[in-house]
C-alpha positions in Angstrom: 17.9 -13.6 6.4 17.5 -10.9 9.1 15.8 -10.8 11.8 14.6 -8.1 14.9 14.9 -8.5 18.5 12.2 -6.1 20.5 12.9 -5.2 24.1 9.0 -4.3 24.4 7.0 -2.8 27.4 9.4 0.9 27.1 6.6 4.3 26.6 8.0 6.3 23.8 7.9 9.6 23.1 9.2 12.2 20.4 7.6 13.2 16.3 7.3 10.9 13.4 7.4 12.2 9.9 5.7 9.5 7.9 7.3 8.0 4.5 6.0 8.9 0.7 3.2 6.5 0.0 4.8 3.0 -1.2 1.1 2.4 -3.2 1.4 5.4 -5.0 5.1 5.9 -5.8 4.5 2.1 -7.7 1.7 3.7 -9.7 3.7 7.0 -10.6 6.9 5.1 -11.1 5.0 2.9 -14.1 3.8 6.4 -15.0 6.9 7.7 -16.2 6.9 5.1 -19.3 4.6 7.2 -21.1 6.8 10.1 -21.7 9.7 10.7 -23.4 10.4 13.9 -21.2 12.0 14.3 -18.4 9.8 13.3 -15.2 10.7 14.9 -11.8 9.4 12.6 -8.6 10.2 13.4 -4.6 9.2 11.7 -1.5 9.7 8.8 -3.2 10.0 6.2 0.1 13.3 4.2 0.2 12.0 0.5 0.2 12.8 -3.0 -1.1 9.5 -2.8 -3.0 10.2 1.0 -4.8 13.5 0.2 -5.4 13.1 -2.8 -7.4 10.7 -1.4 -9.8 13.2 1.5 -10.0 15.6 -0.9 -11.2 12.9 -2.6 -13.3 12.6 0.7 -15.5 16.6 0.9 -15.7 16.8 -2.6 -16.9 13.9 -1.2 -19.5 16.2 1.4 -20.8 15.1 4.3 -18.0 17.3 6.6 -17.3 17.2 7.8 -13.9 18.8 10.6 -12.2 19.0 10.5 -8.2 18.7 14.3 -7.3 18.5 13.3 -3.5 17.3 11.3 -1.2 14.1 10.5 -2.4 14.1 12.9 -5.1 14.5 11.5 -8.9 14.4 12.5 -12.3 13.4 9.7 -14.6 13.3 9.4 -18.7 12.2 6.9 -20.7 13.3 8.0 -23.9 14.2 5.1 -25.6 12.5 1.2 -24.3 14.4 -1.7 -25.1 11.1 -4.2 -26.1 13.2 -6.9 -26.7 14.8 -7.2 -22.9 11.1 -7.9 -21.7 11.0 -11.0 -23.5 14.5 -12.1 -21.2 14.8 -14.2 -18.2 16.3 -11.3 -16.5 13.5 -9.4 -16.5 11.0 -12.7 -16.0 12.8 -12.8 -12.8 12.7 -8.9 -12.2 9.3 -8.5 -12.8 7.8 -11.6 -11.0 9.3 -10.5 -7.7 7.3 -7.4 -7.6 3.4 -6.9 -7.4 3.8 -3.5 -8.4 5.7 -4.3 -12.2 2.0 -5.2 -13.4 0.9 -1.5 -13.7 4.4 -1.2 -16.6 1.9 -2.8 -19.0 -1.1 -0.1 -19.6 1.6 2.3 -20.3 3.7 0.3 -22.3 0.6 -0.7 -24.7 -0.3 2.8 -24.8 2.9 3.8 -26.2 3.9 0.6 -27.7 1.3 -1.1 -29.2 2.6 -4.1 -26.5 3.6 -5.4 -23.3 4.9 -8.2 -21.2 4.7 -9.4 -17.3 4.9 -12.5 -15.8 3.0 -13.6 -13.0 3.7 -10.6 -10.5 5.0 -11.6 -6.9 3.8 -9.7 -3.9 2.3 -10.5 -0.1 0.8 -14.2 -0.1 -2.4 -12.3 1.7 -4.5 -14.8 -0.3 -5.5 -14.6 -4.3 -5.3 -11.5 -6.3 -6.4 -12.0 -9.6 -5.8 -10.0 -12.8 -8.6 -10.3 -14.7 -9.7 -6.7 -13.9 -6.9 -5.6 -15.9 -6.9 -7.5 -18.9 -10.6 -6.8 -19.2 -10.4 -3.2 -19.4 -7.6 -4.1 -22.0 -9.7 -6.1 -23.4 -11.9 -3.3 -24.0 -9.6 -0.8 -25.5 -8.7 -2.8 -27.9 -5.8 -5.5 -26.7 -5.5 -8.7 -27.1 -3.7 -11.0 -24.8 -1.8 -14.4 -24.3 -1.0 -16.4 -21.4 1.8 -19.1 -21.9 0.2 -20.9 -18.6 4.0 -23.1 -18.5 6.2 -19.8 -17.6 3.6 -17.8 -16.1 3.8 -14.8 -18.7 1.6 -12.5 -20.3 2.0 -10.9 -23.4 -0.5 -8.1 -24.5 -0.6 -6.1 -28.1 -2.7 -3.7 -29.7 -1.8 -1.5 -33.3 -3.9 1.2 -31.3 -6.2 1.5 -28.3 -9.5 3.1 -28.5 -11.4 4.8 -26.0 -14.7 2.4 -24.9 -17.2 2.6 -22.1 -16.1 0.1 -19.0 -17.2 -0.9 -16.3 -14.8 -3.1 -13.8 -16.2 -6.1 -12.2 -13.9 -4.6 -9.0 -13.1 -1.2 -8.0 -9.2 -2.5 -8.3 -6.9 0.3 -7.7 -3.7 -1.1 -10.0 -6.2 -2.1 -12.1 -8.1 0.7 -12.0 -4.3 2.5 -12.9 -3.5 0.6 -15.4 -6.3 1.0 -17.4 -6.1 4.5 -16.8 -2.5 4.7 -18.2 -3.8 2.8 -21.4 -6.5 5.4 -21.9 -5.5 8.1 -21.8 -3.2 7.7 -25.3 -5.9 5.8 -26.6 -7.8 7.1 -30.0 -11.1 9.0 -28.3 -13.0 8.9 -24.9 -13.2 6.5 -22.7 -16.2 6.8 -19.8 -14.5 4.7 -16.9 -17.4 3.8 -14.2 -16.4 1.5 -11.1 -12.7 3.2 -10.8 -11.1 2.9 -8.0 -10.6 6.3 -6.3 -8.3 6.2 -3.5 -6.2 9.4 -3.1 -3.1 7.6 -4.6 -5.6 7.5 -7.6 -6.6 11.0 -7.8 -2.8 11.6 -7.5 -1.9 9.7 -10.4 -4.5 11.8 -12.3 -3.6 15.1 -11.0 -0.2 13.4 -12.7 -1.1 12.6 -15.7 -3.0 15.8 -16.7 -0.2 18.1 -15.6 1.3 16.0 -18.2 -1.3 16.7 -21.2 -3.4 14.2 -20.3 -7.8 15.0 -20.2 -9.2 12.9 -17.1 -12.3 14.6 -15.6 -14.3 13.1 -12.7 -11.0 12.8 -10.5 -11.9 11.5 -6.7 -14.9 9.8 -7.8 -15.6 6.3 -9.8 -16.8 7.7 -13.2 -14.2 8.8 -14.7 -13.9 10.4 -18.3 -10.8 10.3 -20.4 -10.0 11.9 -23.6 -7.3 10.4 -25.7 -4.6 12.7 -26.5 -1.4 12.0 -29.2 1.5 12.3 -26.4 2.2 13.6 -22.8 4.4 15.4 -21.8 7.3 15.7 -18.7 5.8 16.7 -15.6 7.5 17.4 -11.7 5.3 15.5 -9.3 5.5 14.6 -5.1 4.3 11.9 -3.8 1.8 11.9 -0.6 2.7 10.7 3.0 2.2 7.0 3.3 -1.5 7.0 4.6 -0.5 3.2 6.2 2.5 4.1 8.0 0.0 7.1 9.6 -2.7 4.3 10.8 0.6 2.1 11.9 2.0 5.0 14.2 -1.3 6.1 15.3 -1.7 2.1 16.8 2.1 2.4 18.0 1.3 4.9 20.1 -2.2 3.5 21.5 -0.4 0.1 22.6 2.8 1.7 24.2 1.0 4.3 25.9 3.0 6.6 24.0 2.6 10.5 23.3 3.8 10.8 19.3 3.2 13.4 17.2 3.0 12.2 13.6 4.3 15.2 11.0 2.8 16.6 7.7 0.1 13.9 7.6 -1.9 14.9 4.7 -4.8 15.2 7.1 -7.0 15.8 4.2 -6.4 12.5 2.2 -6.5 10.3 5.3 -10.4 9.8 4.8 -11.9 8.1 7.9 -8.7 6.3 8.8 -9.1 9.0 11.8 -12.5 8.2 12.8 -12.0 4.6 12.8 -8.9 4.4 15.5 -11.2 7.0 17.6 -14.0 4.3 17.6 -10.8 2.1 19.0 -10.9 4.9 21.9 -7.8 6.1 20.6 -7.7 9.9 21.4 -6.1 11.7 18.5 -5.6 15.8 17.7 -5.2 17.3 14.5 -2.9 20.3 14.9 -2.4 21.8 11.4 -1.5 19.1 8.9 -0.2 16.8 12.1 -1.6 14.7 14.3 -1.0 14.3 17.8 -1.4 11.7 20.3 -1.3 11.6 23.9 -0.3 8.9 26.3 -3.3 7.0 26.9 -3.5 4.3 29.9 -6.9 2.3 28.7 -8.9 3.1 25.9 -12.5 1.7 24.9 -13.9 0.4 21.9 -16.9 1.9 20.9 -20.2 -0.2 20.0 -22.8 0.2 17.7 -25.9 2.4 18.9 -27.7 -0.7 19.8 -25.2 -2.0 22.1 -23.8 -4.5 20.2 -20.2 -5.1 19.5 -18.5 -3.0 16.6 -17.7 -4.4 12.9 -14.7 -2.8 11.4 -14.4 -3.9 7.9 -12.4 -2.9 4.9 -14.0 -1.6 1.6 -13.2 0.3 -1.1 -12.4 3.9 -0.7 -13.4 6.0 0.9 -14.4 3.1 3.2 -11.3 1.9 5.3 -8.1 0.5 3.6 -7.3 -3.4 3.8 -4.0 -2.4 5.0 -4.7 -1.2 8.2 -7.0 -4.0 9.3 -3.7 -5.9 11.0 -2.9 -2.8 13.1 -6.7 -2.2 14.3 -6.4 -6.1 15.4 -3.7 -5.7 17.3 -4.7 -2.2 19.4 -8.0 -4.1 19.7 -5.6 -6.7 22.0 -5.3 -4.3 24.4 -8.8 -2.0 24.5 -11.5 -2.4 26.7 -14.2 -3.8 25.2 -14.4 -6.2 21.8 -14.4 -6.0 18.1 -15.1 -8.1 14.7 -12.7 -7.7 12.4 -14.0 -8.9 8.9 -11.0 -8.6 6.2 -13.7 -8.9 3.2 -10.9 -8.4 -0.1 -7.9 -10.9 1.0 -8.7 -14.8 2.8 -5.4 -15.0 4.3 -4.8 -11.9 6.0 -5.9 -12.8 9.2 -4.2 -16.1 9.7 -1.0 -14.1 12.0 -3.3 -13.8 14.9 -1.6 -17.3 15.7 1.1 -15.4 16.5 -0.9 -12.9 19.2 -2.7 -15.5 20.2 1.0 -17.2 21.7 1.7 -13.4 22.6 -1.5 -13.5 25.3 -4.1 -12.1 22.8 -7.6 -13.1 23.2 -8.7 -13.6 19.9 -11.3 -16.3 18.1 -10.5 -16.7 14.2 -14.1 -17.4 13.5 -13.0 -17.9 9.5 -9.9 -16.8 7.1 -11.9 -13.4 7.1 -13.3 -13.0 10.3 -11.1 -12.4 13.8 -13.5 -11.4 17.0 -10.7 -9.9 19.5 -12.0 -9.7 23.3 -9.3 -6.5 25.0 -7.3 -7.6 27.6 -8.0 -3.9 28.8 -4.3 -4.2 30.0 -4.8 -6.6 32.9 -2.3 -8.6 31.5 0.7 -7.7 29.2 1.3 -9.6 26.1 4.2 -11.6 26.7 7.4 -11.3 24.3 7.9 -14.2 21.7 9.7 -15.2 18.7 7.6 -15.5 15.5 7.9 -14.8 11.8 6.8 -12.2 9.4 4.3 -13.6 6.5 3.6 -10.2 5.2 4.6 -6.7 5.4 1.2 -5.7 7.7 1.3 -8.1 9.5 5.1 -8.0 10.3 4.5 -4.2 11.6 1.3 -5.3 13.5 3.6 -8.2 15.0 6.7 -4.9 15.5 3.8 -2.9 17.7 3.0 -6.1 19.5 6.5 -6.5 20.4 6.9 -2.8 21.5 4.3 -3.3 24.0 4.8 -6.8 25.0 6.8 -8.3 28.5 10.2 -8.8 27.8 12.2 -10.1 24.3 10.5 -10.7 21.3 12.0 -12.0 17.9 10.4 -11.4 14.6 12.2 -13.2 11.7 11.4 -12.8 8.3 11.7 -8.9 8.3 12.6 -8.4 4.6 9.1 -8.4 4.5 9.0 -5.5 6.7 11.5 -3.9 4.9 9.6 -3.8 1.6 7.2 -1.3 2.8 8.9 0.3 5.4 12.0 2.9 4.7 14.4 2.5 8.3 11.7 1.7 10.7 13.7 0.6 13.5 15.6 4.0 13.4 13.3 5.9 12.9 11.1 4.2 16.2 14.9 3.9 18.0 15.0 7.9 18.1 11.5 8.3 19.7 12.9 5.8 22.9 12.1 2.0 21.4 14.8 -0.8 21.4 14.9 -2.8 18.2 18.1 -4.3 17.5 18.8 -5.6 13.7 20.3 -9.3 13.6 21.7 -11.1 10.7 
């Protein structure tokens, strides 16, 4: 098991290019089973996460074609069905959240599909009902052998239906796209997710044959079509990493300039770290931020203390809730921080709290953070990583803490983040690698 030691308190200084999108390269990965053509993908991020489902779909009978670094061609010409009923794949399959969006294309093509009980961050419970209701409602049938944890799924033929999710689940809301749109007739799809990694996989699909209309809102309207076709597609900077160096640079009073943003499909991720009192720039499709020595959270216009929460796009992403916590540590001024969609998300603040933090967990969803304003550093620790946004909250912590910090646990870090201690080493931090 690895681990980092942070020499923290240093200012850095230098550009950022942020990683492909780890939440969308999962979805477009799964994508690629619905073709028998040849399927071009780049800026696909080099992670533990991406690179296990890429060697899910070999073990599947994918053949894949590295171009160059992140560049790969992929072709799923011929499935082996029979390997997912294996212990190999069990194992595969259940280490990965991500290998739950292999079914809607695989029953789309197939008539069937398997998963076990997908893995993932233990951020609290993430059920999968959403996706075997819209299933459900295309036509499949499912069984759940509750003694191994496995699903199996068939239909002869799917066929288009109205649905309505329960949740606006985005690999849900994937999945049952994927079924769709080879399904027999139209499918009106209302309470779809539609974050940009959404919209992408659309933009996808169709270049690929498929019919999706209503693409970047939650109605969406699919028309079944026979087969799809190969496609060339490039996946969009990871809107997290963004929010992640934007906080970096807020807490080590650091001027970064973070490239080719995307600044379009960042939605109010922006905004929100300017309520922090973050000052940020866009300068063509990058963002720039200066060295700041304080910074002040905003209130509401009433006076009272600010509420970020998470919601579904385009409200603010879960994933960035652990970074806004942490730049909260050292703002003036106080926050709530109310992490609605996952009850265990919050529970690292033990960790800040050690650090010097001022924060009161008021319940597994709710954290108010008082700002220490910078009248007193966060002192360096050794801690552990319980999942990946929270072990890069913990990294900035580190950075701009007193002294030595140790964060163990860091294959957790590494699942969603492609060489993040050389990448941050370049622009002046000291993070050392230990195994």
């Amino acid at each position: 098991m690895a681990s980092f030691e942070i020499y923290g308190g240093k200012k850095l200084k230098g550009e950022l290019t942020p990683q492909g999108a780890k939440n969308e390269a999962l979805q477009i990965l799964c994508a690629v089973l619905m073709t028998p053509e040849k399927v071009t993908i780049s800026n696909i991020p080099d992670i533990v996460d991406v690179n296990k489902l890429i060697g899910l779909l070999q073990a599947m009978g994918v053949k894949v074609e590295k171009v160059e670094k992140g560049t790969y061609v992929f072709q799923a010409k011929e499935i082996d069905l029979e390997y997912m009923e294996t212990e190999d794949f069990k194992k595969r399959a259940s280490s990965l959240r991500g290998s739950i969006m292999i079914v809607g294309p695989l029953l789309a093509r197939y008539g069937k599909g398997f998963i076990p009980k997908p893995g993932g961050d233990k951020i609290g419970r993430r059920r999968l009902d959403t996706h075997f209701e819209g299933f459900a409602l295309l036509g499949a049938k499912f069984n759940y052998d509750a003694g191994e944890y496995f699903y199996s799924i068939e239909a002869k033929k799917l066929k288009g239906a109205y649905i309505h999710l329960d949740e606006a689940s985005v690999t849900g809301t994937a999945n049952i796209i994927m079924g769709a749109v080879l399904a027999e007739g139209k499918t009106d799809f209302y309470n779809a997710a539609c974050e940009p990694y959404i919209q992408q996989l659309c933009k996808m699909l169709n270049s690929m044959g498929a019919k999706i209309t209503g693409v970047g809102s939650n109605f969406l309207h699919i028309e079944g079509v026979k087969q799809l076709k190969g496609c060339y597609h490039r996946v969009l900077p990871d809107m997290i990493e963004i929010g992640s160096f934007i906080g970096l640079a807020a807490m080590t009073q650091s001027e970064i300039t973070i490239k080719d943003v995307s600044y379009d499909n960042l939605g109010i991720i922006p905004n929100v770290f300017k309520r922090m009192g973050i000052k940020l720039e866009r300068r063509g499709d990058d963002i720039f931020v200066p060295a700041q020595e304080n910074y002040e959270i905003d209130t509401f216009i009433d006076g009272s203390i600010l509420t970020i929460y998470d919601a579904p796009w385009p409200g603010f992403t879960p994933d960035l809730l652990s970074i806004i916590l942490v730049v909260a540590t050292q703002a003036k001024g106080s926050v709530l921080i109310h992490q609605k969609m996952f009850e265990s998300r919050l529970f690292f603040t033990d960790k800040l709290i050690d650090m010097g933090a001022q924060i009161i967990l008021c319940d597994p969803h709710r954290a108010t953070v008082i700002g220490l304003n910078r009248e007193s550093a966060l002192r360096g620790i050794s801690m552990t990583s319980p999942d990946i946004r929270a072990g890069v909250s913990l990294l900035i912590a580190a950075l701009s803490a007193e002294g030595k910090s140790t964060i163990h646990n860091i294959e957790q870090i590494d699942r969603g983040y492609q060489d993040i201690e050389y990448r941050l080493n370049n622009i002046g931090a000291d993070i050392r690698r230990i195994n």
